[in-house]
Backbone as CSV, one residue per row, in Angstrom:
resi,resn,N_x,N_y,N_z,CA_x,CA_y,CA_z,C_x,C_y,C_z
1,UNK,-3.445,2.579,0.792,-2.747,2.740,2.069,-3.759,2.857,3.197
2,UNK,-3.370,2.259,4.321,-4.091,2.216,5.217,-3.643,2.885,6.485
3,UNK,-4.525,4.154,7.246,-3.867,4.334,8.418,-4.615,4.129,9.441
4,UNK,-3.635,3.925,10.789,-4.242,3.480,12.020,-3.456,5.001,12.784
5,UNK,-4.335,5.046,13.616,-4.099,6.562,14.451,-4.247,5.964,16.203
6,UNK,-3.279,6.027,16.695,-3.502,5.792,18.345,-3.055,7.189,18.870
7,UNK,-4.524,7.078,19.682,-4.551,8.691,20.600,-5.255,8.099,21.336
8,UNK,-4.721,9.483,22.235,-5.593,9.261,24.037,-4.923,10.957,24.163
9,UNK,-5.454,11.804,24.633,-5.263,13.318,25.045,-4.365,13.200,26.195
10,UNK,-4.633,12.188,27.109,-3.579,11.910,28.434,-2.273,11.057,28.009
11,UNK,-1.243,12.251,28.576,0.287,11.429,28.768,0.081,9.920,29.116
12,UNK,1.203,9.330,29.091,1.240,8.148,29.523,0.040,7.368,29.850
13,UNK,-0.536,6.962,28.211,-1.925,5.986,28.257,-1.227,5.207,27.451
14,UNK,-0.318,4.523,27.242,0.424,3.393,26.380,-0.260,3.593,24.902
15,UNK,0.546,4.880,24.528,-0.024,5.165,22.885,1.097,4.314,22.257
16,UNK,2.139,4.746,22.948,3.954,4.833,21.931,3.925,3.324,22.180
17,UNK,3.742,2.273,23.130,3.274,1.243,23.098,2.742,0.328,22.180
18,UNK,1.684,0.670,22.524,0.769,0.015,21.550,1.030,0.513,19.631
19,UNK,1.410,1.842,19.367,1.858,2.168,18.068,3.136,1.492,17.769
20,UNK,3.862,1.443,18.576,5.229,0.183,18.331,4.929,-0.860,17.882
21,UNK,3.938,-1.894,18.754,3.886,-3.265,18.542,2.442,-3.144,17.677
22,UNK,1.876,-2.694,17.620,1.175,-2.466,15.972,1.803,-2.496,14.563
23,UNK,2.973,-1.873,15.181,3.226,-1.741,13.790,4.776,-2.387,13.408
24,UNK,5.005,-3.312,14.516,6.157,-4.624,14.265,5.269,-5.781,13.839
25,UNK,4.061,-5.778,14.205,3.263,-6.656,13.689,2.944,-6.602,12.630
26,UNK,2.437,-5.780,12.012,2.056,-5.850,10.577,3.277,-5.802,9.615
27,UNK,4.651,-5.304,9.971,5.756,-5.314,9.598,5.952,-6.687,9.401
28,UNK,6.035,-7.644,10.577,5.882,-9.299,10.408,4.909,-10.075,9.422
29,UNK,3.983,-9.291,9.115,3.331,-9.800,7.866,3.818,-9.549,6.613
30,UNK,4.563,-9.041,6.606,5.228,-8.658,5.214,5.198,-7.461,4.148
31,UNK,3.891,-6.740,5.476,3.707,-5.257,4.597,4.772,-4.458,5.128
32,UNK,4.457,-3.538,3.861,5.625,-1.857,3.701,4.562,-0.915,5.000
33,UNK,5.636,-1.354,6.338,4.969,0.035,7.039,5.984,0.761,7.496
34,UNK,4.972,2.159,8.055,5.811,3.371,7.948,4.883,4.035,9.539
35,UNK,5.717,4.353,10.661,5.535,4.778,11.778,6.089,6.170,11.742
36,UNK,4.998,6.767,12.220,4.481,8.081,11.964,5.225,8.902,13.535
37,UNK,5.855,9.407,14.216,6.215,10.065,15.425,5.628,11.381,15.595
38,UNK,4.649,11.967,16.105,3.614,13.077,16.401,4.044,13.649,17.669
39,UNK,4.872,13.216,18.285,5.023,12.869,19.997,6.274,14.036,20.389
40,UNK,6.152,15.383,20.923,7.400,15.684,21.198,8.477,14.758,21.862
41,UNK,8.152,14.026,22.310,9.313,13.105,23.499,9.507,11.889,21.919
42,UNK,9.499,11.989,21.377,9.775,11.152,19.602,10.105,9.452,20.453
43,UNK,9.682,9.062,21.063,9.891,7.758,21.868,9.882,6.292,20.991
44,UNK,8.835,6.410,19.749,8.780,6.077,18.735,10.053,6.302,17.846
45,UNK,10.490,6.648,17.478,11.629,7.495,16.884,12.541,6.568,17.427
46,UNK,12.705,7.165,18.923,13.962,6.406,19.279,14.088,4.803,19.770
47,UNK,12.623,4.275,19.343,12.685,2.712,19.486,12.745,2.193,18.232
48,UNK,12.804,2.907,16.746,13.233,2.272,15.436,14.752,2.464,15.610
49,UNK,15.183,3.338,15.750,16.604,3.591,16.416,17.346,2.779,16.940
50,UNK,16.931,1.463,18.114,17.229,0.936,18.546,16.790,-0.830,18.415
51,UNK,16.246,-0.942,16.624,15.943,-1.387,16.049,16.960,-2.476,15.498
52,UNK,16.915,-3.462,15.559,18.114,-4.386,15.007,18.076,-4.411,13.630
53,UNK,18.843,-4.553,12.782,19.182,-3.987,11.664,18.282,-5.827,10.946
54,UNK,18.172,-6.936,11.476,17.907,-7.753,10.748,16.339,-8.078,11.639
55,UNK,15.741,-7.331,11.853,14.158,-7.431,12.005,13.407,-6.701,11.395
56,UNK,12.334,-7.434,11.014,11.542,-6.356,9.510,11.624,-4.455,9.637
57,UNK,11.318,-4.120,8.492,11.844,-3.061,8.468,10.537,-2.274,8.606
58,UNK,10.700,-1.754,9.277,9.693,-0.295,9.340,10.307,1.030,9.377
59,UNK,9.093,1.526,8.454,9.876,3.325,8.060,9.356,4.087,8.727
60,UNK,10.186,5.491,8.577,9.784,6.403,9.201,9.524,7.700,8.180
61,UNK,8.758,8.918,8.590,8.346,9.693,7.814,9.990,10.449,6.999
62,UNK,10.843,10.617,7.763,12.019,11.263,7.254,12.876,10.227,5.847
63,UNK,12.557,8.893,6.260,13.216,7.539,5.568,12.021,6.934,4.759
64,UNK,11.508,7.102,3.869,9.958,6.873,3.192,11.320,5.917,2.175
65,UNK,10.286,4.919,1.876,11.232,4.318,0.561,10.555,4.281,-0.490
66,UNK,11.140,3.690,-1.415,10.583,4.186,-2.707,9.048,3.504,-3.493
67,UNK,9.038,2.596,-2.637,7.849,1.558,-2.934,6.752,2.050,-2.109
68,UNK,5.630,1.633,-2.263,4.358,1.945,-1.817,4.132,1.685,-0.459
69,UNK,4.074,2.324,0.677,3.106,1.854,1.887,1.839,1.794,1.936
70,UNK,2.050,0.447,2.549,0.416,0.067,2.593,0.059,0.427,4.178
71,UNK,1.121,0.412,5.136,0.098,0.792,6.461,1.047,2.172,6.784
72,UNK,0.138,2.945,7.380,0.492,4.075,8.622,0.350,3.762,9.841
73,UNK,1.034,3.951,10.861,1.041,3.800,12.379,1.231,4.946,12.872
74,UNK,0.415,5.732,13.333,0.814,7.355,13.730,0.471,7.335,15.434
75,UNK,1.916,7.756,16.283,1.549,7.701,17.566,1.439,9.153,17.738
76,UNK,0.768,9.615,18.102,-0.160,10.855,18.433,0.408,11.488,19.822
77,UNK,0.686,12.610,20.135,1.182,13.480,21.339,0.160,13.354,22.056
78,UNK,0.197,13.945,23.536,-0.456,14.158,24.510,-1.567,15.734,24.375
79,UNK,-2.527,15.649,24.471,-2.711,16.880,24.703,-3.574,17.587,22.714
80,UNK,-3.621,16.229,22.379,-4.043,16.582,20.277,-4.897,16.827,20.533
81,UNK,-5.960,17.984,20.253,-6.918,18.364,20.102,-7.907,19.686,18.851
82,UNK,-8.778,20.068,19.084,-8.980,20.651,17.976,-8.519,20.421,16.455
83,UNK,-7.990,21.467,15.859,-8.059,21.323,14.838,-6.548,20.235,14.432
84,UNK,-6.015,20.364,15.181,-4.628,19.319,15.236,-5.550,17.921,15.087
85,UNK,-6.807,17.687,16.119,-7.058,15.942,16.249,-8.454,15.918,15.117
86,UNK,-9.135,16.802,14.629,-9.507,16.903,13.381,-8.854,16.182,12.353
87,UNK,-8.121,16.989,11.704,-7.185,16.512,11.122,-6.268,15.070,10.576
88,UNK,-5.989,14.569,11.795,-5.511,13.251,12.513,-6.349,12.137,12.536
89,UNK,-7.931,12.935,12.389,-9.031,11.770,12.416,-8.896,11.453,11.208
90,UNK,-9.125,12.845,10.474,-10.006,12.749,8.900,-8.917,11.705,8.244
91,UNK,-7.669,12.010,8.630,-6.719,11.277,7.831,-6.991,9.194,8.196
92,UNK,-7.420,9.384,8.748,-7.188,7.864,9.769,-8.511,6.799,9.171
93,UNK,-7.665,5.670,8.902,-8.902,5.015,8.767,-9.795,4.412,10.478
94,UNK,-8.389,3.974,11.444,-8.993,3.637,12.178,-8.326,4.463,13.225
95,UNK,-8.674,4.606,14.767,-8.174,5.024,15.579,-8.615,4.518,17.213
96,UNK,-7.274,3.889,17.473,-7.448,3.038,18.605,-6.945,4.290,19.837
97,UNK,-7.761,3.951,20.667,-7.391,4.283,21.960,-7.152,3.793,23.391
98,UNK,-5.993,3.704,23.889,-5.534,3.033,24.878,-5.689,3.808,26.207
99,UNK,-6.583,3.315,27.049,-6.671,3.851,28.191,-6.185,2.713,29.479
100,UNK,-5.595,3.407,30.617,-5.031,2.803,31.525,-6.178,2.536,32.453
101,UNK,-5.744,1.830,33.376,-7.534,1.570,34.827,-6.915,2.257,35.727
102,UNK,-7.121,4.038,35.966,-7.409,4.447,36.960,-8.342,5.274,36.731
103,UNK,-8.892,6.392,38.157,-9.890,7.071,37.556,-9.238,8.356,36.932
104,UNK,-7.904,9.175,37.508,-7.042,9.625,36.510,-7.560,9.562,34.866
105,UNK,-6.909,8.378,34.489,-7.045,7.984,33.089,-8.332,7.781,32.438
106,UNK,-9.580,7.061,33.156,-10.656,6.917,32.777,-11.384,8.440,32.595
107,UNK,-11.337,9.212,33.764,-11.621,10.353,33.600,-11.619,11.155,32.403
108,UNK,-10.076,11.224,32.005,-9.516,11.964,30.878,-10.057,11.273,29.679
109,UNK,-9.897,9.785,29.239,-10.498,9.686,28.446,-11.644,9.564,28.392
110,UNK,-12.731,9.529,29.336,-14.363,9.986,29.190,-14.287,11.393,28.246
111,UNK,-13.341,12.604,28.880,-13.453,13.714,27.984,-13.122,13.587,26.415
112,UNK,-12.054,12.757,25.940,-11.499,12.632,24.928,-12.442,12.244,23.746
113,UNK,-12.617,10.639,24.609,-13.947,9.984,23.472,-15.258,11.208,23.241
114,UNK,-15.452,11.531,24.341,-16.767,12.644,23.767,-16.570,13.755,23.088
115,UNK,-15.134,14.034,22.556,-14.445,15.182,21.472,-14.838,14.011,20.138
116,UNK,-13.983,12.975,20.616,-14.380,11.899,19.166,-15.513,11.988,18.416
117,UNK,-16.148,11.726,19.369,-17.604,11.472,18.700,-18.223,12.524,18.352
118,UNK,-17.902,14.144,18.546,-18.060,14.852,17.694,-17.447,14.974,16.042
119,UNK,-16.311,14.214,16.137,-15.739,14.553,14.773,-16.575,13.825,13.639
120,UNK,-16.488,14.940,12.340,-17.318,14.519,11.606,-16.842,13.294,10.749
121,UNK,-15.452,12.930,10.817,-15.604,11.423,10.269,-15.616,10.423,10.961
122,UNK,-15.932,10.544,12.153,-16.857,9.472,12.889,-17.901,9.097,12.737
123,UNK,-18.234,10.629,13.209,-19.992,10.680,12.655,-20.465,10.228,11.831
124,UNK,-19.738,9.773,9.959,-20.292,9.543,9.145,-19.423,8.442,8.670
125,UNK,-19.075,7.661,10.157,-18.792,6.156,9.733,-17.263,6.051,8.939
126,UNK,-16.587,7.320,8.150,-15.650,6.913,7.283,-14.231,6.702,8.316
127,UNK,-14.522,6.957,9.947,-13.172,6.372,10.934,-13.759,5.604,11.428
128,UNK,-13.153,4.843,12.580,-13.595,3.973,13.012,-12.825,3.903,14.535
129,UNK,-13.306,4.049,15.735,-12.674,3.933,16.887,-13.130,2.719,17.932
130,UNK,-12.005,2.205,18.108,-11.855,1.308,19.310,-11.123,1.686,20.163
131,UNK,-11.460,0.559,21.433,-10.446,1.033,22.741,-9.677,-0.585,23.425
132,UNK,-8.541,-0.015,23.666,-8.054,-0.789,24.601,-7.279,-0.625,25.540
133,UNK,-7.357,-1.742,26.627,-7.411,-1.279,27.955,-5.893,-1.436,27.931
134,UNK,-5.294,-0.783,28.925,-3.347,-0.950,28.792,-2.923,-1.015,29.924
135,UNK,-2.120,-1.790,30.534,-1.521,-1.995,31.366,-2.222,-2.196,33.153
136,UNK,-3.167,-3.470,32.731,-3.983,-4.050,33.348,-4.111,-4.869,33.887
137,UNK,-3.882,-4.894,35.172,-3.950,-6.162,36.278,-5.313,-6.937,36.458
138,UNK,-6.100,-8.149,35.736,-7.002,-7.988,35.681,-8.193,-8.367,37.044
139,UNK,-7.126,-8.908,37.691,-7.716,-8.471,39.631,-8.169,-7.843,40.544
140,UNK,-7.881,-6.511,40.151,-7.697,-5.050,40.902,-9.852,-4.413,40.715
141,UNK,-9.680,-3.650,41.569,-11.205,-2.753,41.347,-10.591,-2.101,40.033
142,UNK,-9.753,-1.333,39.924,-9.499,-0.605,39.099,-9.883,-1.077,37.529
143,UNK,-9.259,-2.153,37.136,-9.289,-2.802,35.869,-11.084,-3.464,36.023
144,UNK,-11.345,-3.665,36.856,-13.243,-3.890,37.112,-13.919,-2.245,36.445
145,UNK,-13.405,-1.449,37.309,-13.991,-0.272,36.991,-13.697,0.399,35.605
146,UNK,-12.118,-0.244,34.812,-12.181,0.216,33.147,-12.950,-0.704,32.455
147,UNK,-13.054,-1.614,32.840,-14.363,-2.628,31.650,-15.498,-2.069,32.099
148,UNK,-16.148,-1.851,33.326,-17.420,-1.184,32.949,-17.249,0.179,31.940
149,UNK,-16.207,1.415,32.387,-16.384,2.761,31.849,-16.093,1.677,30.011
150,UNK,-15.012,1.024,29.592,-14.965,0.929,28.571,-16.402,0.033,27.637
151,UNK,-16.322,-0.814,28.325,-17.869,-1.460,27.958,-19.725,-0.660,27.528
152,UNK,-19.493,0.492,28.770,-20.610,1.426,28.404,-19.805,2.632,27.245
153,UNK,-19.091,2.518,26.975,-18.539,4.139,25.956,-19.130,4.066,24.796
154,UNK,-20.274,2.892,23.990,-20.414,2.778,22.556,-19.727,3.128,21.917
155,UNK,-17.980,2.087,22.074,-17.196,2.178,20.992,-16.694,0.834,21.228
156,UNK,-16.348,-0.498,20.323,-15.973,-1.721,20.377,-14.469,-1.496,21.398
157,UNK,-14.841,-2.646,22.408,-13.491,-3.036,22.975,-12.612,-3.549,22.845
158,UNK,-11.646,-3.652,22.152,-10.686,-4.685,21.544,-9.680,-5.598,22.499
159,UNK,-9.152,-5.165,23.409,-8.567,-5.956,24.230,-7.981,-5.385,25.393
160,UNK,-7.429,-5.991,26.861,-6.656,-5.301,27.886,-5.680,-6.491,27.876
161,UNK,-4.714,-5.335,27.894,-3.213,-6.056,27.297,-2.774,-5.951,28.799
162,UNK,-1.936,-6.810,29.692,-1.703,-7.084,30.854,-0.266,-5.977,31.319
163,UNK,-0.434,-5.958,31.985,0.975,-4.797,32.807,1.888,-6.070,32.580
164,UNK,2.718,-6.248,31.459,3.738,-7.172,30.986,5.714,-6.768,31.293
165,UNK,6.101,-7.363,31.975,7.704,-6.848,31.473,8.252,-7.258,30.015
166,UNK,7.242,-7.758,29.677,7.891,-8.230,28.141,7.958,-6.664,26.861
167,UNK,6.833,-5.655,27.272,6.443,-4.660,26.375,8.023,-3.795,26.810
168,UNK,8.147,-3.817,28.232,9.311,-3.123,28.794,10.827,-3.602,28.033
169,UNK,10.796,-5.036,27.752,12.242,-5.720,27.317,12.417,-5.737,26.214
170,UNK,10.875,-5.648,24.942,11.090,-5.383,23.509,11.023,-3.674,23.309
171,UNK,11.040,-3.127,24.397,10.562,-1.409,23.501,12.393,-1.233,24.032
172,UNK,12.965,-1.587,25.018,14.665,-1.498,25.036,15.383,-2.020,24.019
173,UNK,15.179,-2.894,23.338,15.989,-3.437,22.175,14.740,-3.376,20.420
174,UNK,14.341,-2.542,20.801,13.695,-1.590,19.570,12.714,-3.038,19.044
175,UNK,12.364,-3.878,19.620,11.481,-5.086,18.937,10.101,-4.878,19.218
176,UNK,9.242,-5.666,18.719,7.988,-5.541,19.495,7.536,-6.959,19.572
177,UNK,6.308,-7.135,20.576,6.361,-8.589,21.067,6.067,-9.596,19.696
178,UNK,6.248,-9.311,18.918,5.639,-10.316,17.746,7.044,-10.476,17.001
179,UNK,8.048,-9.605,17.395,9.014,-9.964,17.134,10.191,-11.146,17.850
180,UNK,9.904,-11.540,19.304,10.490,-12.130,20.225,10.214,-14.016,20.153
181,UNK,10.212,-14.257,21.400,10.196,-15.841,21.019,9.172,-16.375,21.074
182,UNK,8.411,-17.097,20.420,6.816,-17.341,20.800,6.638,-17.832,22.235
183,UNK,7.333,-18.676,22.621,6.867,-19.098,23.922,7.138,-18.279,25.101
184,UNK,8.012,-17.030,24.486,8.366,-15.677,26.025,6.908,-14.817,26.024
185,UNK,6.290,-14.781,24.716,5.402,-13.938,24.568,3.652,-14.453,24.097
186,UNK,3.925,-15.958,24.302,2.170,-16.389,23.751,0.888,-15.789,24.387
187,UNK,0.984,-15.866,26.091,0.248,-14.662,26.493,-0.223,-13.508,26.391
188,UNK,0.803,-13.113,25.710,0.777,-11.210,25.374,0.416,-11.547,24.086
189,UNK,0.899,-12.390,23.059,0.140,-12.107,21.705,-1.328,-12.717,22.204
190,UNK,-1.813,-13.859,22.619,-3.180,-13.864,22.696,-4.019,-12.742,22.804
191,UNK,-3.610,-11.937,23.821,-4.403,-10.841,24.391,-4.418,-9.729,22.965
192,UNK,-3.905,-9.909,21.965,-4.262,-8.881,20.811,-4.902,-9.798,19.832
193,UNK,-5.427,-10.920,19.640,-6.164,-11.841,19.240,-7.491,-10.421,18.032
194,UNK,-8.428,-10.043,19.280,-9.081,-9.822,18.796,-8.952,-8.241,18.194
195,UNK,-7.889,-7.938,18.840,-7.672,-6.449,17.942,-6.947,-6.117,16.667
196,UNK,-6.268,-7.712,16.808,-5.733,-7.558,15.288,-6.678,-7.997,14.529
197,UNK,-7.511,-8.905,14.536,-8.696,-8.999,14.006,-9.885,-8.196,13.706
198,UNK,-9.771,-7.335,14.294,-10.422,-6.190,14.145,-9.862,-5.173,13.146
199,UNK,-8.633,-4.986,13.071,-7.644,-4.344,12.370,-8.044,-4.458,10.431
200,UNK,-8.164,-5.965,10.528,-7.935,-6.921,9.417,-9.260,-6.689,8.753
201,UNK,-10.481,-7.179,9.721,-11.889,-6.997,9.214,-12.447,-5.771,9.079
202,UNK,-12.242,-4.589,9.908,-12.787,-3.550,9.501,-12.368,-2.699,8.318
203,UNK,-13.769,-2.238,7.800,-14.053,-1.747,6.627,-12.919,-0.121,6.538
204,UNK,-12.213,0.012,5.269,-11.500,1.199,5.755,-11.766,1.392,4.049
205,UNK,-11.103,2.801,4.037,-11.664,3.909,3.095,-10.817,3.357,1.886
C-alpha cells in the first residue's frame, strides 16, 4: 500500500483539491483507493458524497472494503503540526504540498517546509516531499514570486495547476478532472503531467 499525504499548515492552500483529484485519478487507473478525511470541515467527505454512483469507486476510512488498498490519499487539516504531523509523515510515503502565490501563503509555507525538513523521515529519505503551486495565474508578480520561493525551497516542483473553473465544476458533482471530458479538461490534465509522474517513479517504502 501506498500513501500520499497532502499538507500545507495554512487553510485554504488547495489541499482538499488537489487530494480529490489525486485520488479520482489513480481511481481511473484501476487501483483500490481509499481517501483519508483529516479535515474538520470533512470537504473530502462530502465530495465522495456527491459522487456519482457509476464513476470509479473510491473509499473512505469508515467504508474500507474487503480487498486490499493499494493507495492512501490523506487530506490533512489546517494547522497539523507536532506530534499530529510527525506522525502523518512517518506514515506517508510521499507528501505533496500545495501552496497558493501570495505572500500570505508563501510566508506560511516557508514556516511549514522548515518543520518538514526537520522530520526524521525526511531526513532519512524514507518520505519524500514535493510542492505544487495552486491556483495560479501564470502572469501575475505573484505566481513570478511562488516559482522563485518554490524553486529555491530544495524540494522538487511538480507543477502550478491554473486558477481553473473546471476544479470548481468537478468538486460540485463529486468528480475530479480526470473524470470529465477530455477535451473540457486537456489543459488541466497537462499541467499534472509531471506530478503524476513523479507519483509513479518515486521510490516508496
Amino acid at each position: 500500500m501506498k500513501h500520499i499525504l497532502v499538507a500545507n499548515a495554512k487553510g485554504g492552500s488547495g489541499k482538499t483539491t488537489l487530494a480529490t483529484n489525486l485520488a479520482g485519478y489513480l481511481a481511473t487507473q484501476s487501483n483500490h483507493v481509499l481517501l483519508a478525511d483529516l479535515d474538520r470541515q470533512q470537504s473530502s467527505t462530502q465530495w465522495l458524497h456527491r459522487r456519482p454512483a457509476d464513476a470509479p469507486i473510491i473509499h473512505t476510512s469508515q467504508h474500507k472494503p474487503s480487498h486490499a488498498i493499494e493507495w492512501v490519499v490523506t487530506d490533512s487539516p489546517a494547522g497539523l503540526r507536532d506530534e499530529k504531523l510527525a506522525e502523518a509523515v512517518k506514515e506517508a510515503d510521499l507528501v505533496i504540498v500545495p501552496i497558493q502565490p501570495s505572500a500570505f501563503d508563501i510566508g506560511a509555507a516557508a514556516d511549514f517546509l522548515e518543520v518538514l525538513m526537520t522530520e526524521k523521515a525526511i531526513r532519512k529519505n524514507k518520505t519524500f516531499v514535493a510542492l505544487v503551486g495552486s491556483r495560479v495565474n501564470s502572469r501575475t508578480n505573484a505566481a513570478m514570486g511562488l516559482a522563485t520561493f518554490m524553486n529555491e525551497s530544495g524540494f522538487p516542483v511538480l507543477a502550478y495547476l491554473r486558477n481553473s473553473q473546471v476544479y470548481t465544476t468537478a468538486a460540485e458533482q463529486g468528480l475530479s478532472i480526470f473524470d470529465m471530458r477530455p477535451s473540457v479538461v486537456a489543459q488541466d490534465i497537462e499541467q499534472w503531467s509531471v506530478l503524476l509522474d513523479w507519483i509513479k517513479d518515486t521510490h516508496v517504502k
